[in-house]
C-alpha positions as a LaTeX table, in Angstrom:
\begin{tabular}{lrrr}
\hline
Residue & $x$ (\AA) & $y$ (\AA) & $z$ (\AA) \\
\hline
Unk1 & 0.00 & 0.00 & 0.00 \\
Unk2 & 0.68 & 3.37 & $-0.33$ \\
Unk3 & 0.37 & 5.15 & 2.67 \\
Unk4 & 0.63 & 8.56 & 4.29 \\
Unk5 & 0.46 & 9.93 & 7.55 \\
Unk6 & $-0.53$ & 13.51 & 8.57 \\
Unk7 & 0.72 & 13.29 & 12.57 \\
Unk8 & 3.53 & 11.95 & 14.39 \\
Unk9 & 1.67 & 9.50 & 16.66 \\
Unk10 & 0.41 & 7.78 & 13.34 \\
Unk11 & 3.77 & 7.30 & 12.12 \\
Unk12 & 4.95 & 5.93 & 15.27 \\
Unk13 & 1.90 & 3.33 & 14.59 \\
Unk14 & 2.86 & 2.73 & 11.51 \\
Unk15 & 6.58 & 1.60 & 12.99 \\
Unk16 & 5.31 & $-0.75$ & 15.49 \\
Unk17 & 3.16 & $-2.29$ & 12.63 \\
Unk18 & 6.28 & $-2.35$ & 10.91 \\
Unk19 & 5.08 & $-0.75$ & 8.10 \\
Unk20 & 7.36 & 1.94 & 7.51 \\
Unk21 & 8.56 & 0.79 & 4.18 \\
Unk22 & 4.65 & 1.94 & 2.78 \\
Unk23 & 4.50 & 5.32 & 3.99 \\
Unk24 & 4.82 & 7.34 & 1.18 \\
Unk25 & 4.99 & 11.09 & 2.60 \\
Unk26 & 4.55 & 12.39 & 6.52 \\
Unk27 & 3.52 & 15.29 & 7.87 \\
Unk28 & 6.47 & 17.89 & 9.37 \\
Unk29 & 6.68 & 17.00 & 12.52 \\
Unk30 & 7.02 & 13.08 & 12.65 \\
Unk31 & 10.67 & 12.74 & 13.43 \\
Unk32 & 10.48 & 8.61 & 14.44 \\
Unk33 & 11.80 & 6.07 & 13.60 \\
Unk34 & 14.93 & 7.23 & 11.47 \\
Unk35 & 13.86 & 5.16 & 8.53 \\
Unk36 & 10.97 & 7.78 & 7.74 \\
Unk37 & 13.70 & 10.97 & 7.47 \\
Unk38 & 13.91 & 11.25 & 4.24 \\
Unk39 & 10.28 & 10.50 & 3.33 \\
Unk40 & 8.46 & 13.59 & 1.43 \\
Unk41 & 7.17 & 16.44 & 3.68 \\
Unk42 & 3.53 & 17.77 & 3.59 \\
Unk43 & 3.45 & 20.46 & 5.91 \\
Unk44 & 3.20 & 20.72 & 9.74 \\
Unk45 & 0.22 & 18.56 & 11.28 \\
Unk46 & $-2.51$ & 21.38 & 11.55 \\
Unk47 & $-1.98$ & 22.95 & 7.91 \\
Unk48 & $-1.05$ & 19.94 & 5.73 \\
Unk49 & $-0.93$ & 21.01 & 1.79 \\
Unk50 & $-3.31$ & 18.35 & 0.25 \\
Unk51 & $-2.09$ & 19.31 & $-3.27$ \\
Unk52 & 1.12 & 17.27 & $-2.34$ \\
Unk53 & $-1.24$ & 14.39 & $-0.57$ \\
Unk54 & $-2.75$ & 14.31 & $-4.09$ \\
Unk55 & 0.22 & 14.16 & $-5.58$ \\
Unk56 & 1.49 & 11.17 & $-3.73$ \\
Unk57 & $-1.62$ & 8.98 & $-5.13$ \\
Unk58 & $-1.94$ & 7.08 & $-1.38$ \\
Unk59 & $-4.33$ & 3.95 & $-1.24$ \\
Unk60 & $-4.82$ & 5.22 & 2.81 \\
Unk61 & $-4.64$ & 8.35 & 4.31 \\
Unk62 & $-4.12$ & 8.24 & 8.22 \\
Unk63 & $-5.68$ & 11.28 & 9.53 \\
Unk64 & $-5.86$ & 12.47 & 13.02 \\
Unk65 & $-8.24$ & 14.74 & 15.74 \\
Unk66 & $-5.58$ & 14.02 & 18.61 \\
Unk67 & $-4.62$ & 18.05 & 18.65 \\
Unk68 & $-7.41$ & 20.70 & 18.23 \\
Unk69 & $-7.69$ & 22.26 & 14.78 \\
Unk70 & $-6.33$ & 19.14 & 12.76 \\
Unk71 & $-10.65$ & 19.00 & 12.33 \\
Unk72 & $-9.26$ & 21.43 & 9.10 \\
Unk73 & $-7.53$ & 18.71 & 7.69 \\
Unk74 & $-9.97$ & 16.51 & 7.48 \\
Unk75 & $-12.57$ & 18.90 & 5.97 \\
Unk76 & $-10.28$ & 19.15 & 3.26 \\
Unk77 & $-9.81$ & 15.66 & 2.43 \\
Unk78 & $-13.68$ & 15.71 & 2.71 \\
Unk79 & $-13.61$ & 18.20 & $-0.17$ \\
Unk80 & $-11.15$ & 16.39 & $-2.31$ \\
Unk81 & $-13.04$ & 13.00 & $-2.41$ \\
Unk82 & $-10.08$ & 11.34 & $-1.02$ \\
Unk83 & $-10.36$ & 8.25 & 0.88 \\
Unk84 & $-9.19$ & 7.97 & 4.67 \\
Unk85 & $-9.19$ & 6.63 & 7.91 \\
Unk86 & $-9.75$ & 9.32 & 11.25 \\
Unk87 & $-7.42$ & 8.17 & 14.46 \\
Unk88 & $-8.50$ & 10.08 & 17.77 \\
Unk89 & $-7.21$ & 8.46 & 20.86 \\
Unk90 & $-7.57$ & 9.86 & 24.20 \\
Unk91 & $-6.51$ & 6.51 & 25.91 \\
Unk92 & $-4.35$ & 3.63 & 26.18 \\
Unk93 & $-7.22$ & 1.63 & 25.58 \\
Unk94 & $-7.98$ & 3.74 & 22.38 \\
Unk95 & $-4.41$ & 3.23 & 21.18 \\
Unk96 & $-4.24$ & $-0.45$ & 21.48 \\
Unk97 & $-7.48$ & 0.19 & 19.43 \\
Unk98 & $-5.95$ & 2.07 & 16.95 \\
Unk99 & $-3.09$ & $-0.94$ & 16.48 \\
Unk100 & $-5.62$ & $-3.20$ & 15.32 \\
Unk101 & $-7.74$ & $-0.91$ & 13.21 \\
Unk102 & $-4.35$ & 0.16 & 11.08 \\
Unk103 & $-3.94$ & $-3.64$ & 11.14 \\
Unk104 & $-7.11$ & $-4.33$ & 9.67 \\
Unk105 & $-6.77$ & $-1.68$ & 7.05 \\
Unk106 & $-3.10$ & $-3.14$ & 5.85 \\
Unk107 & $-4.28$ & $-6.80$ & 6.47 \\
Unk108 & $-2.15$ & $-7.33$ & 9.13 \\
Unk109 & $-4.85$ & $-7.87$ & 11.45 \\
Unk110 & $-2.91$ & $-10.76$ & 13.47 \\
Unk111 & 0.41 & $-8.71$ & 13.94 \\
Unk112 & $-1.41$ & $-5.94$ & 15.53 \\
Unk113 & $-3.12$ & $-7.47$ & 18.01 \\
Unk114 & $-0.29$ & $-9.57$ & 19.17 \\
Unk115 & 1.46 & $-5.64$ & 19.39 \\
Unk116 & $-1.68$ & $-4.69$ & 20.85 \\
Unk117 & $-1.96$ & $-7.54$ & 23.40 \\
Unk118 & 1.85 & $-7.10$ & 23.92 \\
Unk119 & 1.12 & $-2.78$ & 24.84 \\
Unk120 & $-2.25$ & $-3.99$ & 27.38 \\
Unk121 & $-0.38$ & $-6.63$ & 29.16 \\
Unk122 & 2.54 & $-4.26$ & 30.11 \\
Unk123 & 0.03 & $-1.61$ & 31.43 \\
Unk124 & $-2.15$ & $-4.47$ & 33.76 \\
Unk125 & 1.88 & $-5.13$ & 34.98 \\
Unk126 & 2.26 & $-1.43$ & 36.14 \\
Unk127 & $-1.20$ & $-1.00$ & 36.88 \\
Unk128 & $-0.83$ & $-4.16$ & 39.92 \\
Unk129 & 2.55 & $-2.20$ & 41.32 \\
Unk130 & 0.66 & 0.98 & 41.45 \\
Unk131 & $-2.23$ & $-0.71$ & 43.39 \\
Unk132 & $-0.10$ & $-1.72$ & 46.09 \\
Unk133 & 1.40 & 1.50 & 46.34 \\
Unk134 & 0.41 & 3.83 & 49.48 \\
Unk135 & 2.32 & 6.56 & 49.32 \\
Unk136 & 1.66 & 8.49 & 45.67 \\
Unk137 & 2.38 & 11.81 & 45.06 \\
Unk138 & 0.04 & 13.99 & 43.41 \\
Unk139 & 1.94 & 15.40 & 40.00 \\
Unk140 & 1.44 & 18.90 & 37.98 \\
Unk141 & 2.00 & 18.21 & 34.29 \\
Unk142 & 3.02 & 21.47 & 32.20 \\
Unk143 & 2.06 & 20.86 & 28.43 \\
Unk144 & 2.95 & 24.26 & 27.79 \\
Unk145 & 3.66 & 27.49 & 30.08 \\
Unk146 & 2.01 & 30.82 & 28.49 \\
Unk147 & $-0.62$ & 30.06 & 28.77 \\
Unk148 & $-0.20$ & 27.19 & 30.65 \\
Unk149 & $-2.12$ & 24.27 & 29.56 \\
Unk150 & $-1.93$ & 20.62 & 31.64 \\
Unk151 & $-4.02$ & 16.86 & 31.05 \\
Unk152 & $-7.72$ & 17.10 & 32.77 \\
Unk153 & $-9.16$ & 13.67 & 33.53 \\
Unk154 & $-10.26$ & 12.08 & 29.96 \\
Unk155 & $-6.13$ & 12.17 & 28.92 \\
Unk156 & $-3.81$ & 9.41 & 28.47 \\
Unk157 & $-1.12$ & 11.31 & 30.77 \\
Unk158 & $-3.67$ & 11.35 & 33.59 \\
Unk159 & $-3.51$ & 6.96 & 33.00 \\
Unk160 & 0.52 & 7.06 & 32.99 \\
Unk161 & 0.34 & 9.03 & 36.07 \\
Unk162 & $-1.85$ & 6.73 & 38.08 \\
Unk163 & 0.12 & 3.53 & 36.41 \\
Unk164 & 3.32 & 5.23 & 37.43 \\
Unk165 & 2.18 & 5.45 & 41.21 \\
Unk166 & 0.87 & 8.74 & 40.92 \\
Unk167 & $-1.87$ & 11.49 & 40.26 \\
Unk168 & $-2.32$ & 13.99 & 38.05 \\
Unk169 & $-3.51$ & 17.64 & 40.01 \\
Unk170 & $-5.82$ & 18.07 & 37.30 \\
Unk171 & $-7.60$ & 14.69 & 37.38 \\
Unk172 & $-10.74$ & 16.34 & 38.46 \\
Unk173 & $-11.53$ & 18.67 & 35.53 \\
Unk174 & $-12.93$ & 16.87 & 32.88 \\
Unk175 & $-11.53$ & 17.86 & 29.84 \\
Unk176 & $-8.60$ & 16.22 & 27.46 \\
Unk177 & $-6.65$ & 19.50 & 28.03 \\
Unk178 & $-6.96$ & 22.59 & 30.17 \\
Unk179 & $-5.94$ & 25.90 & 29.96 \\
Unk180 & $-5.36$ & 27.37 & 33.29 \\
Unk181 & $-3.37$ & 29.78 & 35.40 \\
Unk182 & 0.00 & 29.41 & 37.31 \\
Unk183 & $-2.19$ & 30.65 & 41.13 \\
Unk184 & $-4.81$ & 27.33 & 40.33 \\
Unk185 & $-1.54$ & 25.07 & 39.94 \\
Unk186 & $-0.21$ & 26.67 & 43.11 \\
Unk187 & $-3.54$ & 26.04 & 44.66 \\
Unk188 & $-3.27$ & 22.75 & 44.14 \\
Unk189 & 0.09 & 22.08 & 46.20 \\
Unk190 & 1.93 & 19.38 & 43.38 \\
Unk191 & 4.20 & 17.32 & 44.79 \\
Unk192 & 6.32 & 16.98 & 41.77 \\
Unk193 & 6.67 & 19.07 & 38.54 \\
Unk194 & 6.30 & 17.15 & 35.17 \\
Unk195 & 7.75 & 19.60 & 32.08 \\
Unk196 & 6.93 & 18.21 & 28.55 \\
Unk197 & 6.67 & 21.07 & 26.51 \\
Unk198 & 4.66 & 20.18 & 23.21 \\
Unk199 & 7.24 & 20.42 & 20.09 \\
Unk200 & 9.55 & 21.75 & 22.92 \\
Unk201 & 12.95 & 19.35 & 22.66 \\
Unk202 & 14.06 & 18.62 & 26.21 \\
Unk203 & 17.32 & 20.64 & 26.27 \\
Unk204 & 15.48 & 23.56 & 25.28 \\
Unk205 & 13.18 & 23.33 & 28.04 \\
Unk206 & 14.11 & 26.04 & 31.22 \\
Unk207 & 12.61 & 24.58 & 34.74 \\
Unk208 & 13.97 & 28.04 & 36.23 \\
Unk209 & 11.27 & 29.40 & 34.22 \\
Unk210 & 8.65 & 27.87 & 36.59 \\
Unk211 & 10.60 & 28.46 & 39.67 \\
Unk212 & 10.64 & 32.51 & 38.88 \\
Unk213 & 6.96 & 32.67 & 38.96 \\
Unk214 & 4.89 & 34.09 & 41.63 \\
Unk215 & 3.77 & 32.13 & 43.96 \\
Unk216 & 6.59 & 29.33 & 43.64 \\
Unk217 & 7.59 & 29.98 & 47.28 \\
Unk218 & 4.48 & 28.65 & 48.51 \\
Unk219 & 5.27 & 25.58 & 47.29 \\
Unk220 & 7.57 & 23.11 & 49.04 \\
Unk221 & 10.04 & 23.09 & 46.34 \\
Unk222 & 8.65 & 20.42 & 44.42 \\
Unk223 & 11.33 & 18.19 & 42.47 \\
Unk224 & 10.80 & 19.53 & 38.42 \\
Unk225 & 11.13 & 16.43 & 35.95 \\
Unk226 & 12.14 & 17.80 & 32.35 \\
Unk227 & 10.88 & 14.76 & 30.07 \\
Unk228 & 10.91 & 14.07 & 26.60 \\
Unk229 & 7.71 & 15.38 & 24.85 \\
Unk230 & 7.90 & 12.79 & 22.00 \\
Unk231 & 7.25 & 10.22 & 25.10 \\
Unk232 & 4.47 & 11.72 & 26.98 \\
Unk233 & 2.67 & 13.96 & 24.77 \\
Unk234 & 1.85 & 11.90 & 21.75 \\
Unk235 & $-1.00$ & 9.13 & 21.25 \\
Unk236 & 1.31 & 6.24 & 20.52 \\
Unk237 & 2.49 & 3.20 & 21.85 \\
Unk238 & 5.49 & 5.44 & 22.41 \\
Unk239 & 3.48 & 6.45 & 25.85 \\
Unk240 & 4.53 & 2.65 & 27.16 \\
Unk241 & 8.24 & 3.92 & 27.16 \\
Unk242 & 7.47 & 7.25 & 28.99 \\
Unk243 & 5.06 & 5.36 & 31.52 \\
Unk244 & 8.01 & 3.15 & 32.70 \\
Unk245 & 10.75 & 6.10 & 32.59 \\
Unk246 & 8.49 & 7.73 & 34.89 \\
Unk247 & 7.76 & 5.09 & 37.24 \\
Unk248 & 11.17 & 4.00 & 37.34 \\
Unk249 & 11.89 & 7.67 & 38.31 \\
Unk250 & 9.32 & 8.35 & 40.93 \\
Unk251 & 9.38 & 4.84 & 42.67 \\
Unk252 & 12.68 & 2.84 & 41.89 \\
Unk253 & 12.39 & 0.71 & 44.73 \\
Unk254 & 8.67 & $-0.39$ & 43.15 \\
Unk255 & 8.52 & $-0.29$ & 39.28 \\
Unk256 & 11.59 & $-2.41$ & 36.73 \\
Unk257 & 14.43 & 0.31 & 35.87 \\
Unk258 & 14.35 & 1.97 & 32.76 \\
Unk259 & 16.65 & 0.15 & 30.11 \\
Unk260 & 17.27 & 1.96 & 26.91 \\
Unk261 & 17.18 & $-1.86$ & 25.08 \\
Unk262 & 13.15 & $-2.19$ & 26.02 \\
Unk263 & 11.48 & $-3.54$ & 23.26 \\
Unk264 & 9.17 & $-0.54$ & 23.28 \\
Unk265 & 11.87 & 1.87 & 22.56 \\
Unk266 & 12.70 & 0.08 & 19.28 \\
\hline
\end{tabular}
């Protein structure tokens, strides 16, 4: 098949599928796995130019609603008559769904849900050490910091926090993403700082930046994680390898330690 994909966490998809070899053209920002560099470019994931989709003749188009205005996208491929598929995963449970429907749509249907089975059972693993921990520390995740927006309750991150032995601050709103102010956070006394900056790379990310705003020394000078966003803040099976960098940071005596040679980081 000829495939394209208009969002990172789709490409990732298509590499656990092992599929890269039929992707045909990618949107800007998919930057994994390296076999998929030098694949044509169609624009950045919220203004894709469908003149080069066209041109690319694809037999499926992976489209995505995982960030809010890619809804633009798919009007246009509406408009063009072209045929494709609509991924919007808010879960883990919704990505292992995903697996299966790209593997139904490339007739791999069998290698997917092994993948799939493989991505549930490691989440029921961390999800029976999180249940028998006590002590779990509530955890403010920055998804960007002017203005600041964090996971509400219906978002994967919120699941990797409790799986890590954790909670999200923001559990109780319920919305995928929130847009709130740095004197709510404050309000809400975080134990630990999560920074994963969407499109931000890690080294460019400045935790003094947090520290310097108002307020800060009302907090107990919460510990300020700078993770990768690639891990944390996109709907793949990518998440898996964020979830058990996490846990292996906040609870090392509890969770496996993080080994760069886990399958999930392949």
């Amino acid at each position: 098949m000829r495939i394209v994909s208009l969002c990172p966490s789709n490409t990732e998809l298509c590499a656990y599928l092992g599929i890269t070899d039929q992707l045909v053209g990618v949107d800007d920002f998919s930057d994994w796995p390296e076999s998929i560099q030098e694949l044509p470019r169609l624009g950045p994931d919220l203004s894709i130019d469908m003149k080069k989709v066209v041109e690319l003749k694809p037999d499926l188009i992976l489209a995505s609603l995982s960030v809010p205005g890619m809804e633009k996208n798919v009007e246009a491929l509406q408009e063009l008559g072209l045929t494709y598929t609509v991924l919007n995963p808010q879960s883990l449970e919704d990505i292992a769904n995903d697996l299966t429907t790209l593997g139904e749509l490339t007739n791999l249907e069998d290698e997917a849900r092994s993948i799939a089975t493989k991505f549930t059972k490691t989440i029921q693993e961390y999800k029976e050490i999180s249940d028998a921990i006590s002590d779990k520390p509530e955890i403010y995740w920055e998804w960007w910091p002017k203005p600041i927006f964090t996971p509400g309750k219906t978002n994967w991150l919120t699941e990797i926090s409790e799986l890590a032995g954790a909670r999200n601050v923001f559990r109780d709103v319920e919305l995928a993403s929130v847009q709130t102010d740095w004197p709510d956070v404050v309000s809400r006394k975080p134990d630990q700082i999560c920074l994963a900056w969407v499109g931000v790379r890690q080294n460019k990310v400045n935790p003094a930046i947090v520290q310097k705003r108002p307020g800060w020394d009302q907090l107990d000078d919460p510990p300020i994680h700078v993770l990768e966003e690639w891990l944390y803040c996109r709907p793949s099976p990518r998440l898996l390898t964020g979830l058990i960098k996490l846990a292996a940071i906040l609870h090392p005596d509890h969770y496996p330690k993080y080994k760069e040679e886990d399958f999930l980081l392949q």
